[in-house]
C-alpha positions in Angstrom: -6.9 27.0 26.5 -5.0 28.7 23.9 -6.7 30.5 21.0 -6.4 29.0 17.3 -3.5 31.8 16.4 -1.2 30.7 19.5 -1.9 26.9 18.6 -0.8 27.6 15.1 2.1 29.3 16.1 3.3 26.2 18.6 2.5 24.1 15.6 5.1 26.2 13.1 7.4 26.4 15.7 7.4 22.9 16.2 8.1 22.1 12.6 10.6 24.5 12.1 12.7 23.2 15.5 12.8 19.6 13.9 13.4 21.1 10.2 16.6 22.3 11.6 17.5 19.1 13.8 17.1 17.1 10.6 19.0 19.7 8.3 21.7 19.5 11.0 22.1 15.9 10.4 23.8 16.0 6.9 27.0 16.6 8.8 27.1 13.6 10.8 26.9 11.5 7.7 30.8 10.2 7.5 32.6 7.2 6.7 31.0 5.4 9.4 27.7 5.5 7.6 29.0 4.2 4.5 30.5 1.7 5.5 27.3 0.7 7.4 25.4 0.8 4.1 28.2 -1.5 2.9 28.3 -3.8 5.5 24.7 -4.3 5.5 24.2 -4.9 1.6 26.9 -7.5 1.5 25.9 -9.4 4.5 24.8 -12.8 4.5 22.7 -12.4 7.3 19.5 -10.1 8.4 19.5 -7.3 10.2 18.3 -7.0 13.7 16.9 -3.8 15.1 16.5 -3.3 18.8 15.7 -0.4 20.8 13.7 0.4 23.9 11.0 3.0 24.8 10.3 5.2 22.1 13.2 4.5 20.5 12.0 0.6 20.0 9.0 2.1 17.6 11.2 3.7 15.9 13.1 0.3 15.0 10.1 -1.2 14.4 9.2 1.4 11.5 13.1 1.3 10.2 12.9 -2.6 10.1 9.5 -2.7 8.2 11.2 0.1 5.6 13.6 -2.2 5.0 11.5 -5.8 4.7 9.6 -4.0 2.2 12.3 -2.4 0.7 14.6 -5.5 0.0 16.7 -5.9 3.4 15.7 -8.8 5.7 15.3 -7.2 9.1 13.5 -8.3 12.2 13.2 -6.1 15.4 14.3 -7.4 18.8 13.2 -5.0 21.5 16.4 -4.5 24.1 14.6 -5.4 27.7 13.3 -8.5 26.0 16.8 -9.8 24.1 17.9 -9.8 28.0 15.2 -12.7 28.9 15.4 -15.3 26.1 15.2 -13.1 23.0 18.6 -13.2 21.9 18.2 -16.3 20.2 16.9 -14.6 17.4 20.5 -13.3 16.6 22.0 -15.5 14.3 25.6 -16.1 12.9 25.7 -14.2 10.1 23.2 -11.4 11.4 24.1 -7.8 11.7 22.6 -5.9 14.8 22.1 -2.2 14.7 21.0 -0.8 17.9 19.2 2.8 18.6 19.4 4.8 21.7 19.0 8.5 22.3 21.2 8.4 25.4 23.4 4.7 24.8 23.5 4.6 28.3 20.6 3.0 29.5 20.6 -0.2 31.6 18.8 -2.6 29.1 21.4 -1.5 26.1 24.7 -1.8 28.8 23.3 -5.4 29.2 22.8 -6.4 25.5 25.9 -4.6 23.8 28.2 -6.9 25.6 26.6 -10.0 24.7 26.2 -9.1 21.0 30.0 -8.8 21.2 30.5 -11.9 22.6 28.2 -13.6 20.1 30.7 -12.5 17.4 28.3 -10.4 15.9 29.1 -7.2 14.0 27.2 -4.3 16.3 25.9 -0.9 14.7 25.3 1.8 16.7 22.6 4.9 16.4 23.1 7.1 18.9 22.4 11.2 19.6 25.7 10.4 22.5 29.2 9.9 20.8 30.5 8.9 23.7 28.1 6.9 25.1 28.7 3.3 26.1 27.1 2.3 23.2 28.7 4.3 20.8 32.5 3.3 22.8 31.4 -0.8 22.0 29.8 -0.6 18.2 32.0 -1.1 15.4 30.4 1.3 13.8 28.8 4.9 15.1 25.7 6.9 13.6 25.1 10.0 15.0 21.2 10.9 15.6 22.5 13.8 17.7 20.4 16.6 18.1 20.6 20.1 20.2 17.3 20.3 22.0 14.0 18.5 21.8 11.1 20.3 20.4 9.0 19.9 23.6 8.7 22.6 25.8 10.2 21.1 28.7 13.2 19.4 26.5 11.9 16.5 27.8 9.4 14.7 25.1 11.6 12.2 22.9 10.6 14.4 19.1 13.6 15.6 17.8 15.4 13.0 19.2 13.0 10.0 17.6 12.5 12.6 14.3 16.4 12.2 13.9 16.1 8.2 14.5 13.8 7.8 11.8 15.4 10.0 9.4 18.9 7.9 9.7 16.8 4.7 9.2 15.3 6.3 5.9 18.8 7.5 5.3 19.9 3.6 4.9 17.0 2.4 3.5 17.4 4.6 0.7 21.1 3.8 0.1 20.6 0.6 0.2 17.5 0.8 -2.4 19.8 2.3 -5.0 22.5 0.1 -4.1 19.8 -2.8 -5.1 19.1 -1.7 -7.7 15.4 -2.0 -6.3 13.1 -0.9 -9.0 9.0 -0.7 -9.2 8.6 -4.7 -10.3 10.5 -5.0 -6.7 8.5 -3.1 -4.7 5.5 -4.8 -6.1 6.3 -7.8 -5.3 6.8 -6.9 -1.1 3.4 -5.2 -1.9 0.9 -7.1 -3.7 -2.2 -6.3 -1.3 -2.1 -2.8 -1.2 -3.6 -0.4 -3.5 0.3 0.9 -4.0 1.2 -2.6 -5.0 -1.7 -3.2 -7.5 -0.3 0.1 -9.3 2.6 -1.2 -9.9 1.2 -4.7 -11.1 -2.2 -5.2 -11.9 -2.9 -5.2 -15.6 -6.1 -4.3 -17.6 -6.2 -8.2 -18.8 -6.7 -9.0 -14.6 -9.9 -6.8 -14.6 -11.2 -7.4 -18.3 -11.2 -11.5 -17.8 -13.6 -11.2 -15.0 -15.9 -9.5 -17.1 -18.7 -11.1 -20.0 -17.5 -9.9 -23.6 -20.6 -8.2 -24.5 -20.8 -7.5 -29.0 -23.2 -7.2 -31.5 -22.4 -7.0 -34.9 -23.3 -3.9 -37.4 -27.0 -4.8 -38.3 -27.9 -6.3 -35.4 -31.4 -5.0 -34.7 -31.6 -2.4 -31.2 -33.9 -5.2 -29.0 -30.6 -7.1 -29.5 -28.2 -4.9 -28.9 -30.3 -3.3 -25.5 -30.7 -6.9 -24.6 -26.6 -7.5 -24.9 -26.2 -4.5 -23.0 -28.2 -5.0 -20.2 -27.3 -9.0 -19.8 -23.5 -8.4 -20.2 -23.9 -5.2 -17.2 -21.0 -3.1 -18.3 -23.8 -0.5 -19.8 -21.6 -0.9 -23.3 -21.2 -3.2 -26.4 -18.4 -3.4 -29.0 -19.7 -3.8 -32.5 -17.5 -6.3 -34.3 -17.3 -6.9 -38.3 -15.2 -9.6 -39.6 -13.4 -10.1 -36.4 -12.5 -6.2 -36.3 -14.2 -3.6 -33.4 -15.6 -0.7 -35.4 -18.1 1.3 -32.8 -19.0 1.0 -29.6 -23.0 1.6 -28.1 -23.0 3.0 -24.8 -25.9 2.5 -22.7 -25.5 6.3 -22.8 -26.0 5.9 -26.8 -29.1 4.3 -26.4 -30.5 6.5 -23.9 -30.2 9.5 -26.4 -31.6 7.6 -29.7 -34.6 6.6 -27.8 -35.0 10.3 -27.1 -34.6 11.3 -30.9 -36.6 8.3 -32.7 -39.5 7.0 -31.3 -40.1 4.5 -34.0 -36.9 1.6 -33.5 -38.5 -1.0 -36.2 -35.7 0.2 -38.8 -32.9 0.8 -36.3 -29.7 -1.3 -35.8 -26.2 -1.0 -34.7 -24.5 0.8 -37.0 -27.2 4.0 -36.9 -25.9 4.3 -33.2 -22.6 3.2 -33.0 -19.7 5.4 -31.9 -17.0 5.0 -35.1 -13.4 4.7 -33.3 -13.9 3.8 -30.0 -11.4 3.9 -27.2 -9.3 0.4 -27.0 -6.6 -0.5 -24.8 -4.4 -3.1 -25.0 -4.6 -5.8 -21.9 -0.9 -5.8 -20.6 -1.3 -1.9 -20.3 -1.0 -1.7 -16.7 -4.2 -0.6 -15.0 -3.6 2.7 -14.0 -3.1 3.7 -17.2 -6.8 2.4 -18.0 -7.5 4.9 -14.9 -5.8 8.2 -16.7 -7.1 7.3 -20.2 -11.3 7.3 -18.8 -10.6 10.3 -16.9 -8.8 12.2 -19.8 -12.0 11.2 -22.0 -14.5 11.1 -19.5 -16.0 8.3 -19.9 -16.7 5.2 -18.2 -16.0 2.2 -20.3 -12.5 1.2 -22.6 -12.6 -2.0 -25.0 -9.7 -4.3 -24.4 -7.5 -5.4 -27.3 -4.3 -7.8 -28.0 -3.1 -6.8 -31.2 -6.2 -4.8 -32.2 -8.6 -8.1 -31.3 -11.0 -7.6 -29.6 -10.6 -8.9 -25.8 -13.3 -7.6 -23.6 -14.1 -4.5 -21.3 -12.6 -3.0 -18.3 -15.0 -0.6 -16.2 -14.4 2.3 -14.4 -16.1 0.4 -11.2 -14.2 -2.4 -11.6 -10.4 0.1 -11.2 -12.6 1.7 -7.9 -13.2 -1.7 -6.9 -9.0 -2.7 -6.3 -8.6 1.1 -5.2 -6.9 2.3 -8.1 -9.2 5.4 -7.9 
């Protein structure tokens, strides 16, 4: 077993081996790769991935970049397209196929039958002058010098290299998309990365009660409001305007202080100024403003009126925190 220093050290060394493989890559990017970022934007078609052995993961990973990303792409894995799978390729589909080698039996099968399909055939390849790279219109270069494994063996540079080209492509194609945040959130509505980029106080506030007193409304009713609405807060409203806020926290420290309530009401305890926001403010927002303050609790507004509350548990509860 080797110590904790010699495992550290493999580690580093590891890193640093596919550091340089990647670094190395900038100069393979040539007009070949442009055009392929061309050639896939203007399409009409999708783009199908295929691959086999590691380098069939590493499709699938490039293909969901892309779905998510803008670019229809579906992965076809190589031994498969062989026995049936092919009729997934359709007329005005691009295929882009990845092989460390470009000479293995399943890819010398397919690349001649996506030619004869009449479709357009990208190839990403760590061998120039493999059969693949000979038959693709168009050659991306995922060469690299060595693996990082010990025994030069272990596909990690070779798959490291794969995957960055993919990104490579996937980025270009973002920009040339123009694909902003309201895109992305749209591929990614179920995620806590999607409701970011969508989910706005008003979703969260709505699904809460709309707990307010007004400014002389004796303390049984205002701790009865607070405890039946269960946000552990109250706006206090006068003519339709918020001017304070009770926090269950408020309470808590009057009840402390004055032991006889007969003469208390909302306006002795109210915080003056409370924290609104308004309800298309996106949520995280709602997220940085309760931290900043610490507090717990923001009153929702739409043009200063008062709308509701949004809770710190309920931003926890769609993963926002």
């Amino acid at each position: 077993m080797k110590t904790k220093k010699e495992i550290i050290e493999i580690a580093r060394k590891t890193l640093e081996i596919e550091r340089d493989s990647i670094h190395d890559l900038i100069r393979t990017l040539d007009d070949d790769f442009a055009a392929a970022v061309q050639l896939i934007y203007e399409g009409k078609g999708r783009l199908v991935i295929s691959g086999i052995g590691k380098s069939a993961i590493v499709a699938q990973k490039i293909v969901a970049t892309l779905n998510s990303t803008g670019t229809p792409a579906l992965f076809m894995h190589a031994a498969d397209a062989i026995h049936g799978d092919l009729g997934m390729i359709q007329e005005n589909d691009l295929v882009m196929c990845i092989s460390k080698s470009g000479d293995t039996p399943e890819v010398k099968v397919l690349v001649p039958l996506v030619k004869d399909m009449g479709n357009k055939l990208i190839a990403l390849t760590g061998n120039s002058s493999s059969y693949l790279a000979q038959y693709a219109d168009l050659k991306l270069s995922c060469e690299v010098s060595q693996e990082a494994c010990p025994n030069n063996l272990a596909p990690t540079n070779s798959t490291t290299a794969q995957m960055v080209m993919g990104d490579a492509l996937a980025v270009c194609l973002i920009e040339c998309r123009d694909f902003g945040s309201k895109d992305f959130a749209r591929y990614h509505p179920g995620g806590a990365l999607g409701k970011k980029l969508y989910l706005r106080v008003r979703d969260l506030s709505e699904q809460n009660e709309m707990p307010v007193v007004s400014p002389d409304s004796p303390i049984d009713d205002v701790i009865i409001e607070i405890s039946a609405k269960r946000l552990g807060v109250t706006a206090v409203i006068e003519e339709d305007k918020i001017i304070g806020v009770i926090t269950d926290g408020d309470l808590r420290r009057m009840l402390s202080k004055k032991p006889d309530l007969s003469n208390i009401c909302a306006r002795d305890i109210m915080s003056a100024s409370p924290r609104t926001i308004e309800e298309e403010t996106m949520a995280v927002k709602a997220v940085e403003m309760m931290k900043a303050s610490n507090i717990s609790q923001l009153l929702v507004v739409k043009n200063g009126k008062y709308k509701g509350v949004v809770h710190f548990h309920d931003l926890l509860k769609e993963g926002l925190i």
